[in-house]
N, C-alpha and C positions, 0 to 999 in steps of 0.2 A: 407093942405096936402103937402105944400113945404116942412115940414123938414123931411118926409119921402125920399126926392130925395137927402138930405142932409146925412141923414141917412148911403145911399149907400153908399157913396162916403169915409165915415168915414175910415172906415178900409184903405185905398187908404192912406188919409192925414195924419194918424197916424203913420202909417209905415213909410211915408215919412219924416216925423217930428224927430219919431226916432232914424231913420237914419243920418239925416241931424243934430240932436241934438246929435247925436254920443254913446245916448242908447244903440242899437242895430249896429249888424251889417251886411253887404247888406246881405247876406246868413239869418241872424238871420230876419230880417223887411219883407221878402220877403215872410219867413212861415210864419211871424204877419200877414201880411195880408189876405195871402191863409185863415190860422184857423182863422179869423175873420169874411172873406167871407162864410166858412162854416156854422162858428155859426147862421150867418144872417141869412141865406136863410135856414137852417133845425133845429135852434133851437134860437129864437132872445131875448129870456127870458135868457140862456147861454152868447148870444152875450153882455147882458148889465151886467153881472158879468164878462167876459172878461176887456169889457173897464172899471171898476170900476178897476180891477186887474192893467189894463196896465197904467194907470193914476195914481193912488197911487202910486202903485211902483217904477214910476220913478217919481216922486215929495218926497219920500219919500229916493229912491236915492241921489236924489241932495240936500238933505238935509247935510250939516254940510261936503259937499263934500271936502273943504278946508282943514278941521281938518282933515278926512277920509284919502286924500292924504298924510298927514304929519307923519302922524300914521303906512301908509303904508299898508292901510286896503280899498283904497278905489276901487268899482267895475269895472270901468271901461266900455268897449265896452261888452255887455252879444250877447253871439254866439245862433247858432241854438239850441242847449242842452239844454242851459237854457230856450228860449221858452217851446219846444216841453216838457220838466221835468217839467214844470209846470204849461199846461195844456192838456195833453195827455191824462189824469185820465179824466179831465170833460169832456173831447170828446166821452169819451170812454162810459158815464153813459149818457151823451147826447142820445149815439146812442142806449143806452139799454132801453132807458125811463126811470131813476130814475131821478127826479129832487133832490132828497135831497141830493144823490152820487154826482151830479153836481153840487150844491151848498156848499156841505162839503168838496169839491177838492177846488172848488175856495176861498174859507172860509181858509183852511190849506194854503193853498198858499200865500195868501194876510198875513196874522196872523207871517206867517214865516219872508217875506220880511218887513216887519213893525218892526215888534221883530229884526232882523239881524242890518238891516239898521239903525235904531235907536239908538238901543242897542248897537251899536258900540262909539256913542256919551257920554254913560253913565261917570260919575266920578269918579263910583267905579268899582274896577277892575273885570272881569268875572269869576265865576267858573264853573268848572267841571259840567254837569249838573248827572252823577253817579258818581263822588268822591267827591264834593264838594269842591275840590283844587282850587287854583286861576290859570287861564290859560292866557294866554295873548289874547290882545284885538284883537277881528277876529276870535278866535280860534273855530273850529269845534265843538261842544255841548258846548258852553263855553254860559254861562246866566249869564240878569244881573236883578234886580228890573224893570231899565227901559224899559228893552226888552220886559218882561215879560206882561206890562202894557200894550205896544202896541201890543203885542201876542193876547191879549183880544178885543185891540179897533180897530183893524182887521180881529179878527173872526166873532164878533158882528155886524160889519160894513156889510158885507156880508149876516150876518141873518136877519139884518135888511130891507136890500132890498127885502132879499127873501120873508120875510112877506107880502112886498106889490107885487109881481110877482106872489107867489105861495097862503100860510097861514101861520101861528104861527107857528103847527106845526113842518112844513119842517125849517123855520126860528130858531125856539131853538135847532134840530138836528142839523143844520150847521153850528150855533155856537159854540154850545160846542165840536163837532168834528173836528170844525177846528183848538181848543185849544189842541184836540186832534192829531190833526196830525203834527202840529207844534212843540210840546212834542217831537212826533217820531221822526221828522227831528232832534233837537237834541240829543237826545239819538244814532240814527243810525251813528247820526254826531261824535258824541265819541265814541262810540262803533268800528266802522267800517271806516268811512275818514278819523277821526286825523290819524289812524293806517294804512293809504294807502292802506286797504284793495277796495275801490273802490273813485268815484268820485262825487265832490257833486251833478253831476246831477242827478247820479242816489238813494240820498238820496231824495233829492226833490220828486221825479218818485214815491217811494216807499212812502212817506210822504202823499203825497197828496192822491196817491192811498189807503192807510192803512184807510184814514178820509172818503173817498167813499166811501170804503166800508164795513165801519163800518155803516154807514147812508144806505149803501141800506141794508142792513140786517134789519135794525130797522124796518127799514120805510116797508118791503115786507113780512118778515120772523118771525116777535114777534108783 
């Protein structure tokens, strides 16, 4: 039973880490660890797509960070927005009881940052994902093959656990939705960011919410 004490403490060291790793910053690490602490203690099945989210993402971050920097596309300290835009949705279907709403925000989430982060490395240059024009590299709905590829091996990654947490079932919903919500985040992202009509958090917000709740409809309502 020791690594249940370890367990605690988790969200504490990762915040801190972070932080200290200059991921996050102290405003941003401070809600990691609150929404960690909540996932724990009222929903720990959440909590371990949380830390699947916050570990990839910043491994997948500091991927090719060098090039990233040189390109002038690289992320940088992510603030409180970006937490809370990208998991606000699974809190929210946490607290409704859907798991497959939880697993399809986390699924969209993870699918986005893989595909962005990645896809920024790619060799060929990004288009448009509604015009199909080439866009420059970083650009807001701007896709490439490679993004794309990890768009998949991110949403899957997600349905995959869920298989073993939840069933099949919820595990193929949250995959494909979160192909699906990742889709949204670039389309919202050209449609409405490139065009400063809003900010990308609240692309994300809407992204991840749109793959929630599309899965809890499935999963409640057909």
């Amino acid at each position: 039973m020791e690594w249940i004490y370890w367990l605690y403490i988790l969200p504490l060291v990762l915040g801190a880490i972070a932080y200290l790793g200059k991921s996050l910053d102290i405003k941003a690490s401070l809600v990691g660890i609150v929404l960690g602490y909540i996932f724990l203690f009222s929903n720990v099945k959440g909590f371990y797509l949380l830390l699947t989210f916050f570990v990839l993402g910043t491994i997948a971050t500091e991927i090719g960070k060098a090039r990233k920097k040189k390109l002038g596309v690289e992320e940088g300290k992510r603030h409180i927005g970006n937490v809370l835009s990208n998991s606000l949705s699974a809190l929210l279907f946490a607290i409704i009881g859907s798991p497959a709403g939880l697993a399809a925000s986390f699924s969209a989430a993870l699918a986005d940052t893989l595909s962005s982060e990645i896809g920024m490395l790619s060799k060929e240059k990004p288009v448009s994902i509604l015009t199909g024009e080439e866009v420059p590299i970083g650009e807001n709905g701007g896709i490439t093959a490679l993004g794309s590829i990890f768009m998949f091996v991110g949403a899957f990654l997600i349905g995959a656990i869920s298989s073993y947490l939840w069933d099949i079932n919820i595990a193929w919903t949250a995959s494909w939705l979160g192909v699906f919500g990742c889709l949204m985040d670039s389309i919202l992202g050209d449609a409405f960011e490139r065009r400063g009509k809003w900010g990308n958090n609240t692309t994300n917000l809407l992204a991840t919410l749109s793959a929630g709740l599309m899965a809890w409809i499935i999963t409640t309502m057909i």
